[in-house]
N, C-alpha and C positions, 0 to 999 in steps of 0.2 A: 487627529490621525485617522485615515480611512478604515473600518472596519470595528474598532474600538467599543463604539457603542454597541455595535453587535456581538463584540466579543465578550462585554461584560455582559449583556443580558441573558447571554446563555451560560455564561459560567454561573449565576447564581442561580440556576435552575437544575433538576435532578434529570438527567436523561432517561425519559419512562421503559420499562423493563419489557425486550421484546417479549412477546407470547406466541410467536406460531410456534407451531407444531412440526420439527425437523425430523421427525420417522423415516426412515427412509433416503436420507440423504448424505452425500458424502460432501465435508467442506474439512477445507486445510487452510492451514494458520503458519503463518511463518514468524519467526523471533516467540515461539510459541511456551518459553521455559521462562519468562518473569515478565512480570509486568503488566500491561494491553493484552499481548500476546497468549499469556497466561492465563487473564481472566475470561477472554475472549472465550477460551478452549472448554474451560469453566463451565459459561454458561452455553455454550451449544451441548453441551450434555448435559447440563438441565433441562433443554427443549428438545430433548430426548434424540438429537441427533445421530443416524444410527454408526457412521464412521466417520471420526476425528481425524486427521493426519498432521501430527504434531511435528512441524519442519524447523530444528534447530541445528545450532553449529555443529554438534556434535550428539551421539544416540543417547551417551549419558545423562546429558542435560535432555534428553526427549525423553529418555525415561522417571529424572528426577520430576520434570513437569508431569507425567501422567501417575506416580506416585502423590505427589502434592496433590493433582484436581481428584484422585479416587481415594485418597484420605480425608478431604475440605466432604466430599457429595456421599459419600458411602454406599449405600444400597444404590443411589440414583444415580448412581454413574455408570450402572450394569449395563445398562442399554446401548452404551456406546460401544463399539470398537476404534482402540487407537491403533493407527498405525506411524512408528516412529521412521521419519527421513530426512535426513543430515544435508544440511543447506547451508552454505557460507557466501554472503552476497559479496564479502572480498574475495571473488575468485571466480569469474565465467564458465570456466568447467565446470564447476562445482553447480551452479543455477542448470548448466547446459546437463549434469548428469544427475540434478533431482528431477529436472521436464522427464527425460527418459525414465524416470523413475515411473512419475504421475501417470505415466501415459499405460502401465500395468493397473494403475485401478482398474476395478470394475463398473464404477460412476465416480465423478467430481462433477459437483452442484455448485461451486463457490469457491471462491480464492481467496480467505484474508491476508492480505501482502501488507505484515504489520511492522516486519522486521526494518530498524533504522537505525544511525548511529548519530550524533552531536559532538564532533570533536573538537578539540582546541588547542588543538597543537598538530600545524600541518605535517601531514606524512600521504604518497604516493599509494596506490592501491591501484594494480592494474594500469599505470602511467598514468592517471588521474588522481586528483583530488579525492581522498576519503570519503568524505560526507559527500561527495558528489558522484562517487563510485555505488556507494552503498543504495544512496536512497534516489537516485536518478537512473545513471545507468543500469546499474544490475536489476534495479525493480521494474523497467520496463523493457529488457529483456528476458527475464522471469513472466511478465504480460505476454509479450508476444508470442512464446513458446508454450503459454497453458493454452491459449486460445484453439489452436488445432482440439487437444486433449477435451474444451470444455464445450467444444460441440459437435465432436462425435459424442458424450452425455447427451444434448438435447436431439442430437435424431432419435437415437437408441429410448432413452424414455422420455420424451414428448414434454423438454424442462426447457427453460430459457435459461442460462447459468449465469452466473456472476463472479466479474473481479472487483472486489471493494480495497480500494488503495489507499492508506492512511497518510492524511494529509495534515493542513493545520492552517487555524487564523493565523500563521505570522505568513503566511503568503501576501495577507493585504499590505505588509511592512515593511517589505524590503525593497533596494532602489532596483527598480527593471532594466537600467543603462545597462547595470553588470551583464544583461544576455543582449541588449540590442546593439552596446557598441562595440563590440569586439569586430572582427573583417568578416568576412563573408566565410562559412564554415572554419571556425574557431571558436568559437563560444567556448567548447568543453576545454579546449586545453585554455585558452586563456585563464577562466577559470582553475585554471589548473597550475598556474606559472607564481610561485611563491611571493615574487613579487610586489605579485598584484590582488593577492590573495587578503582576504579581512576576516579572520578565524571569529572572533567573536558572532560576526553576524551571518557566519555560512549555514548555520542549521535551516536559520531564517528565510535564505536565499535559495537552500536545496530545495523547499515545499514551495518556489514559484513556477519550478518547472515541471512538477509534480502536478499541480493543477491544471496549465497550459496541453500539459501531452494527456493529460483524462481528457479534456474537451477536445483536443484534437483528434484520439484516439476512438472518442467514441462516435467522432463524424466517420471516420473511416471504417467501422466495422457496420454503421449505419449502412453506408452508402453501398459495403463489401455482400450485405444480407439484400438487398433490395437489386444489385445488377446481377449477383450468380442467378444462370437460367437452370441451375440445378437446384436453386434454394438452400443457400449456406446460412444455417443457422445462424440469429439473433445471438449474440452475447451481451451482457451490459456492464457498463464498466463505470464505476463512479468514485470520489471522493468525499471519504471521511475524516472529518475533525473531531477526536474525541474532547478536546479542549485542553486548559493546561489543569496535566495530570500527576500524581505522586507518585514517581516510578524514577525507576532508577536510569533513565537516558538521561537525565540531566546531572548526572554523577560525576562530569568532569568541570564541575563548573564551582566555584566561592562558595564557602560554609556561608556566605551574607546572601549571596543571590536562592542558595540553597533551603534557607531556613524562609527568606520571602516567600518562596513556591510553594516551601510545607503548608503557608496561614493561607495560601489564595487558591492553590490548586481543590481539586476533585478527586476521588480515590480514581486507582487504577479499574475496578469495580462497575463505576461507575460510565467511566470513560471506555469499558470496555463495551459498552453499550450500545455506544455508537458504531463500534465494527462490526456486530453481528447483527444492527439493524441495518447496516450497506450490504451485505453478507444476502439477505433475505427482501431486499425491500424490489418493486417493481419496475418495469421499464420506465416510469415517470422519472425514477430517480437516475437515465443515461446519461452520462455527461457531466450529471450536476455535482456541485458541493454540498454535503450533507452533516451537519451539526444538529447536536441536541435530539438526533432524531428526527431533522428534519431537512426540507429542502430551502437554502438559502442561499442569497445571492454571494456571489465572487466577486473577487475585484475588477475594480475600472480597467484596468490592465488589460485582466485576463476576459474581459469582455469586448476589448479593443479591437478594430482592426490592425493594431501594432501587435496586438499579444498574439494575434493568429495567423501573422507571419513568423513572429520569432517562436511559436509552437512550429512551423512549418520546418524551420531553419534547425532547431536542436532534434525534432522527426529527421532528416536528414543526415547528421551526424550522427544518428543513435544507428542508424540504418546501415552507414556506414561501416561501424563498428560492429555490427551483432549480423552482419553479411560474412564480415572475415572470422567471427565466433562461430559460427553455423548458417554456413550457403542457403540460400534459399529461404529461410528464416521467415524474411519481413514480406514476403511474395504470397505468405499463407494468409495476411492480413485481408 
């Protein structure tokens, strides 16, 4: 199976502990109250990051996480400020009225877009598929609406900023047909049509196109920085694999698949490592897929000239969609 070898050599490896020095910078975290999310939030206040912005469903759980990471770090968490703001990726207002949120910082450096969900039992969200709402659509409408926000930061202090989007080895696993055969702009509802639908393998399925719209994504904000004669800041936009991790998104799934993951996964700890190394890591890392802390290759697929039409084809229908969410939107790309 393609990817395989590379995925076991990195899970038996520890992803080395970033060390810059975050003074001075503002990064926000989304699904930021357990998990990836949690630890992520963690350790940027260890790197003495000077404002957190902890984006969960609700302020309570923003404030139970900033209870937990200032209890777990104690003194060493002084240096941070959290600010808490309430994000529900089942719900386009809700993404459309945390952007307006972000857009009151006084700096964003970085975007960890860590929030996701693994369902297994189909249900609608938004007229979509769940897991395809959550971790497709709404997180690359969530992209497109920081992107304004994250370079007005780089004129203002002379930063390259970043979106690190949490992705995963099971993108090399799943069958590509599911986004190439559908007709011509239908991808997403087809996907969407109970019928036709395969819950066990959609978690798997939602991180193909995940990968596909980074590397799309990040040719267009390429090519958006290089023709503006006004000089529209650089943003970089990449993908993270923290690996398979002990958290609780796989919560819907067999006490036997359950207890498998416990002996072979990675802590969330660990695995949070890798979001705040996309988080901070440099323009080498545009575009690419990034494990272990490092930069690795993507699949055949997503390296295809088939994968860089059907990125073209679900860009379209996302376009489509987050036009009639907020006009004008995908024209700031």
């Amino acid at each position: 199976m393609p990817g395989v070898t590379q995925f076991l050599r990195g899970q038996v490896t520890t992803p080395p502990l970033p060390t810059v020095d975050c003074t001075g910078r503002t990064i926000l975290v989304t699904g930021a109250n357990s998990g990836l999310g949690l630890e992520a939030a963690k350790l940027l206040a260890q790197l003495n990051c000077s404002t957190i912005v902890l984006a969960c469903r609700t302020l309570a759980k923003g404030e139970k996480a900033q209870e937990l990471i200032e209890s777990a770090l104690g003194r060493n968490s002084r240096k941070s400020q959290f600010i808490l703001f309430e994000l529900d990726l089942g719900s386009f207002q809700s993404v459309v009225a945390f952007s307006e949120r972000c857009k009151n910082l006084p700096r964003l450096d970085a975007a960890i877009l860590n929030a996701g969900v693994s369902e297994v039992e189909f249900s609608l969200t938004e007229g979509y598929e769940t897991t395809i709402t959550v971790n497709v659509i709404s997180t690359f409408l969530l992209t497109t609406l920081l992107v304004p926000t994250l370079r007005r930061s780089a004129i203002k202090y002379n930063i390259t900023p970043t979106i690190a989007i949490v992705g995963s080895a099971v993108h090399f696993w799943t069958n590509e047909k599911a986004l190439t055969d559908p007709p011509e702009g239908q991808i997403l509802k087809t996907l969407s049509n109970p019928k036709k639908t395969d819950m066990p393998g959609r978690y798997f399925l939602s991180k193909l196109p995940v990968m596909l719209l980074i590397k799309h994504l990040a040719s267009m904000l390429t090519k958006s920085a290089k023709a503006d004669p006004t000089g529209k800041p650089f943003v970089i936009i990449n993908n993270v694999a923290p690996g398979l991790c002990n958290t609780n998104l796989m919560r819907g799934q067999s006490a036997a698949v359950q207890t498998v993951l416990g002996v072979v996964s990675r802590s969330a700890e660990h695995g949070a490592r890798t979001l705040v190394h996309g988080a901070v890591a440099g323009k080498e890392s545009h575009g690419q897929y990034l494990s272990e802390c490092q930069i690795k290759p993507y699949s055949k697929f997503v390296k295809s000239a088939e994968g860089d039409k059907t990125a073209q084809r679900l860009w379209d229908e996302l376009s489509a969609i987050y036009e009639n969410v907020k006009p004008g939107c995908t024209r700031e790309l």
